[in-house]
C-alpha positions in Angstrom: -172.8 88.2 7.4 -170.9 86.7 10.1 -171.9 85.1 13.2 -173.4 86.5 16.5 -171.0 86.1 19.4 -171.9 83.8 22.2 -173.9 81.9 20.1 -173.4 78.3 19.6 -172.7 76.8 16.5 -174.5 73.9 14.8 -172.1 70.8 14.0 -171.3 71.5 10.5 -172.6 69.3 7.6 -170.0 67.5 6.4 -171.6 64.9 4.1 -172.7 68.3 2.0 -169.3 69.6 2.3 -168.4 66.0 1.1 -171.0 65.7 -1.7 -169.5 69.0 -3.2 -165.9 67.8 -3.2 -166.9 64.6 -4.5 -168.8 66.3 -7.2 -165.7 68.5 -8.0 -167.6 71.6 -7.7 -165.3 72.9 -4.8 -161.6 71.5 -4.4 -159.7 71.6 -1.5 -156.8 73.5 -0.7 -155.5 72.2 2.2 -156.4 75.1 4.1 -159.8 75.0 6.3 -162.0 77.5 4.2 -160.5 78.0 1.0 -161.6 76.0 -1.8 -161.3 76.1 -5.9 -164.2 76.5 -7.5 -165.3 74.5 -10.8 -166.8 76.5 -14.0 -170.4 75.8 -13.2 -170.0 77.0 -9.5 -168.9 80.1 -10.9 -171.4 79.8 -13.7 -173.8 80.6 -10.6 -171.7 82.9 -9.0 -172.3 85.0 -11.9 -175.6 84.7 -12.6 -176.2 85.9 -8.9 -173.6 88.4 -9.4 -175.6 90.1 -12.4 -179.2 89.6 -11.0 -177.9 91.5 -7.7 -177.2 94.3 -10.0 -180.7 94.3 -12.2 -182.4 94.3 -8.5 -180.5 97.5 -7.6 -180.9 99.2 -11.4 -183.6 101.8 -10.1 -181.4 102.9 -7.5 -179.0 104.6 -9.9 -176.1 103.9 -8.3 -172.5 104.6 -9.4 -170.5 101.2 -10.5 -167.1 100.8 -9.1 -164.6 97.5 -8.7 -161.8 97.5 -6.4 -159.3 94.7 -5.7 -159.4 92.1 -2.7 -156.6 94.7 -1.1 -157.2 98.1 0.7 -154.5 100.4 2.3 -153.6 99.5 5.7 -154.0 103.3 6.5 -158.0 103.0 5.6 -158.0 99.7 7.8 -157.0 102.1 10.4 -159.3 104.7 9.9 -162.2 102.2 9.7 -161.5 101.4 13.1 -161.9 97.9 12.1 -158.6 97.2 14.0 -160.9 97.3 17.5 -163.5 95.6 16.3 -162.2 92.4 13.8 -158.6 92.2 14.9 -159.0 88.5 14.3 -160.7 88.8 11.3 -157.9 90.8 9.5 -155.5 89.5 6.6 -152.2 91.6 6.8 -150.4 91.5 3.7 -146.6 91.2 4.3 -143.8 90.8 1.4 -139.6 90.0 1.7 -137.5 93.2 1.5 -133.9 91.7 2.8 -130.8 91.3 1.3 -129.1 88.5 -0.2 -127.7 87.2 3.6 -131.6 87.3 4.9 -132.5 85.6 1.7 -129.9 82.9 2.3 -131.4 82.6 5.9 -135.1 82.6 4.9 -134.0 79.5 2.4 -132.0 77.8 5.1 -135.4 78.3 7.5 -137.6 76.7 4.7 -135.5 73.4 3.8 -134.7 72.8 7.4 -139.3 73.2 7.9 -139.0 75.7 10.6 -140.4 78.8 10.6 -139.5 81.5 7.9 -142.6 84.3 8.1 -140.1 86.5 10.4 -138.5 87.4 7.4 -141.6 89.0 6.2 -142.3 92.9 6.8 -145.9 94.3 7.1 -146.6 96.1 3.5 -149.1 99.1 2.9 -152.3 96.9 2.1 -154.2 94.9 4.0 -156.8 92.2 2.4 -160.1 93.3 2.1 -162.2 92.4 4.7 -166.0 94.1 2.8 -166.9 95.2 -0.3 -168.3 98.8 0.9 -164.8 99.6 2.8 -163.1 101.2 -0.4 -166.2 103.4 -1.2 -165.9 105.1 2.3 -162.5 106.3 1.8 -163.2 107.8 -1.8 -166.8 109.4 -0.2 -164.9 112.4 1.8 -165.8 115.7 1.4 -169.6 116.7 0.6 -172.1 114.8 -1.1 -174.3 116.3 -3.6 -178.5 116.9 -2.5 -179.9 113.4 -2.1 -176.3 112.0 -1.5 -175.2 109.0 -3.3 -175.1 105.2 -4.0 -172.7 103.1 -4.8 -172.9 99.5 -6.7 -169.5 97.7 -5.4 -168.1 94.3 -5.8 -164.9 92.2 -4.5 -163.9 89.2 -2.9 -163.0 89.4 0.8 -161.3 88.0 3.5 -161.8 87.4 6.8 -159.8 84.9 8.8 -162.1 82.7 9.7 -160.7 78.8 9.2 -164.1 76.2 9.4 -164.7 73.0 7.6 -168.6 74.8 7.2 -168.2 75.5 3.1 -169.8 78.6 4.0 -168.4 80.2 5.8 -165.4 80.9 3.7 -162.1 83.1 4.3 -162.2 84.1 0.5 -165.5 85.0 -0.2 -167.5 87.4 -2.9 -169.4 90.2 -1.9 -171.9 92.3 -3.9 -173.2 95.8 -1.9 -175.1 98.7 -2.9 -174.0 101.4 -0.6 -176.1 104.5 0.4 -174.8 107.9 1.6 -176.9 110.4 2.7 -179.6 111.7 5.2 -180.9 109.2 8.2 -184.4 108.9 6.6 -182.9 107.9 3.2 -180.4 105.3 4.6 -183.0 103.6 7.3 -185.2 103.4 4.1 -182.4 102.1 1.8 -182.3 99.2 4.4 -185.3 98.5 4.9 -186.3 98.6 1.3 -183.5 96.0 0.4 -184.9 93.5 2.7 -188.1 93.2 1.1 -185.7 93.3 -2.1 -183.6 90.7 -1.3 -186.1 88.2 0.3 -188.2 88.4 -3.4 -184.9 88.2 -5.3 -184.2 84.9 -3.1 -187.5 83.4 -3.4 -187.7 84.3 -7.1 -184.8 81.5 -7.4 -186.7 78.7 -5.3 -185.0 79.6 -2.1 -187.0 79.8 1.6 -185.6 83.0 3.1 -186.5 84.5 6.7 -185.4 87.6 8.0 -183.6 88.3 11.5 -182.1 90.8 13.6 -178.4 90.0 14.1 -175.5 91.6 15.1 -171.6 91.8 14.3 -168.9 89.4 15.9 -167.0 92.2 17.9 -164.0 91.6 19.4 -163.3 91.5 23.2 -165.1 93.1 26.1 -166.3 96.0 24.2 -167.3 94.4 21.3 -170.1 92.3 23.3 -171.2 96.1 24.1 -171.2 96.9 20.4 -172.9 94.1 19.6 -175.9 94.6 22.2 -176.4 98.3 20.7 -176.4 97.3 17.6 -179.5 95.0 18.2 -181.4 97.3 20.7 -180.8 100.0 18.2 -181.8 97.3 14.9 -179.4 98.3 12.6 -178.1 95.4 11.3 -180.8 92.6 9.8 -179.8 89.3 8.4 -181.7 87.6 5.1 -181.3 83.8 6.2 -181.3 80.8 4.2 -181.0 76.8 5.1 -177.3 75.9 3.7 -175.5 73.1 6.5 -178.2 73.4 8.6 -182.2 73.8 8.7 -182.5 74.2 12.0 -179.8 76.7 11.9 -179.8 78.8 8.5 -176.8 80.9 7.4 -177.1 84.3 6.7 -176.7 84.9 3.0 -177.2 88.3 2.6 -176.8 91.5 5.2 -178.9 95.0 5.3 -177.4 97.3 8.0 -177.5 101.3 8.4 -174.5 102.6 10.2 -175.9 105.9 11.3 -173.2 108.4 11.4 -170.1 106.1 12.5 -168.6 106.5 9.0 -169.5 109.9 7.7 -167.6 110.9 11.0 -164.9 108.6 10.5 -164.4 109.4 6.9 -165.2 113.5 7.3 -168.4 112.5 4.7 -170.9 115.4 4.7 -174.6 115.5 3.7 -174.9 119.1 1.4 -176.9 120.7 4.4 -173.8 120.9 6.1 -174.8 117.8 8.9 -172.2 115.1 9.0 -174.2 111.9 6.4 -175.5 108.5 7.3 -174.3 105.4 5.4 -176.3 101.7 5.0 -175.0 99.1 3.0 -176.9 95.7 2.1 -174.3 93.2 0.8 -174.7 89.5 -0.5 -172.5 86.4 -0.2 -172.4 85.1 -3.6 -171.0 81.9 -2.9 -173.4 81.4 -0.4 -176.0 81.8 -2.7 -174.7 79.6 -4.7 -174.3 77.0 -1.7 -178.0 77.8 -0.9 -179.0 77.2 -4.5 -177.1 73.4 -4.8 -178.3 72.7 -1.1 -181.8 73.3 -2.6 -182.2 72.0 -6.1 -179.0 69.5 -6.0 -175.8 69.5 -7.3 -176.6 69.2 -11.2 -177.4 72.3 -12.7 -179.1 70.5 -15.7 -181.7 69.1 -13.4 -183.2 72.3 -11.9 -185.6 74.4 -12.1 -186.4 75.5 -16.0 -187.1 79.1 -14.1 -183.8 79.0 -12.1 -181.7 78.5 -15.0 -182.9 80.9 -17.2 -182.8 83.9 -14.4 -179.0 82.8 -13.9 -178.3 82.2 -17.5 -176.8 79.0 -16.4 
């Protein structure tokens, strides 16, 4: 869901950006990236959120919500600490006495800087949906491994005046566990899911090969495996750009670089594969007022009724 490295980014739209302030459907925080959302933005939010899951209702998959925070210890294991350290929220909370609480009230009414006060806590923010579900997966899965139906909003540090590319975002994923075969067909088959799910609500989505923004020197290797090997594909959609479209949704198979992280077994024994296909759901929703306008009431009969709006 994030951008390719390297790759330049198209000046952002801001009359859009404009338009939906002005409109009230998003208010601004102050803070590039983080915005209030009105009741009919959520309205759609929701009726995304719940035709994600009818899309995914053959797949069986267990239902699970977990909050926007993860232990720091899973960060860790994730190894998401080499690849995103800019991306990551730390969560950090005040456990001084009353002298370093006297000091930390001094440091705010003088404007200077009070954060050192702050200690690192056990939890990090969330930084995707499928994270949690790895942890809880350890051990052996049972013949024809699992899948998992997750949602939760995310974070992911990533301050832009672009209203979508968010740092608090929604994502819903389907996650599959299991043999190679099964999760290189579980991505696969999602693209051809999500592309009709998108077009069914008058949106014009392509399909790419991407790759994740890894950090540093050794990300840039990451990222060039990653496409050479095509694990990760992008569902694309016109938002701030039609030249450039943003990726909206995400359909990637990991091979085995969490069933080894996580000790996750297949039930032969063999260490299991994991894919997960995950969809912004406010960028839907920006997709969907980008393309039929900003009043709800005004589009398409067809639109409405499959988000109940």
């Amino acid at each position: 869901m994030c951008r390719a490295p390297g790759v330049a980014i198209p000046a952002v739209d801001e009359p859009f950006l404009q338009q939906l302030i002005a409109n009230g459907l998003l208010v601004p925080t102050g803070v590039a990236g983080l915005f209030g959302k009105r009741g009919d933005f959520e309205a759609i939010v929701s009726g995304i959120d719940r035709m994600v899951e009818r899309a995914g209702a053959d797949q069986r998959a267990e239902s699970y919500r977990f909050p926007p925070v993860i232990a720091r210890t899973l960060l860790e294991r994730s190894e998401y600490l080499g690849a995103f350290p800019n991306l990551i929220g730390s969560v950090h909370s005040f456990s001084g006495d009353d002298v370093a609480h006297a000091t930390l009230l001094h440091a705010v009414e003088q404007g200077s800087d009070w954060t050192g006060a702050f200690e690192p806590t056990q939890v990090v923010l969330t930084p995707a949906a499928c994270y949690p579900v790895y942890g809880m997966m350890s051990g052996t899965l049972p013949t024809g491994g699992r899948t998992v139906d997750v949602m939760s909003f995310c974070f992911r540090h990533e301050p832009s005046m672009d209203p979508a590319r968010m740092q608090a975002f929604r994502m819903h994923e389907f996650v599959r566990l299991g043999s190679a075969d099964a999760c290189v067909a579980f991505r696969d088959g999602w693209l051809e899911r999500g592309t009709e799910l998108l077009t069914s609500i008058g949106l014009t989505p392509s399909v790419a090969p991407a790759n994740d923004p890894f950090f540093g020197r050794r990300g840039r290797l990451l990222s060039k495996t990653q496409r050479e090997q095509s694990l990760k594909f992008e569902i694309l959609v016109p938002i701030t750009s039609n030249e450039h479209p943003t990726a909206v949704a995400s359909s990637n198979w990991h091979q085995d670089h969490f069933g080894e992280l996580f000790g996750i077994s297949q039930a032969n024994g063999t260490v299991a594969h994991t894919a997960c296909v995950g969809f912004g759901l406010e960028r839907v929703t920006l997709a969907l007022l980008k393309t039929h306008g900003l009043t709800i009431q005004a589009w398409p009969a067809s639109v409405r009724q499959a988000l109940a709006l």
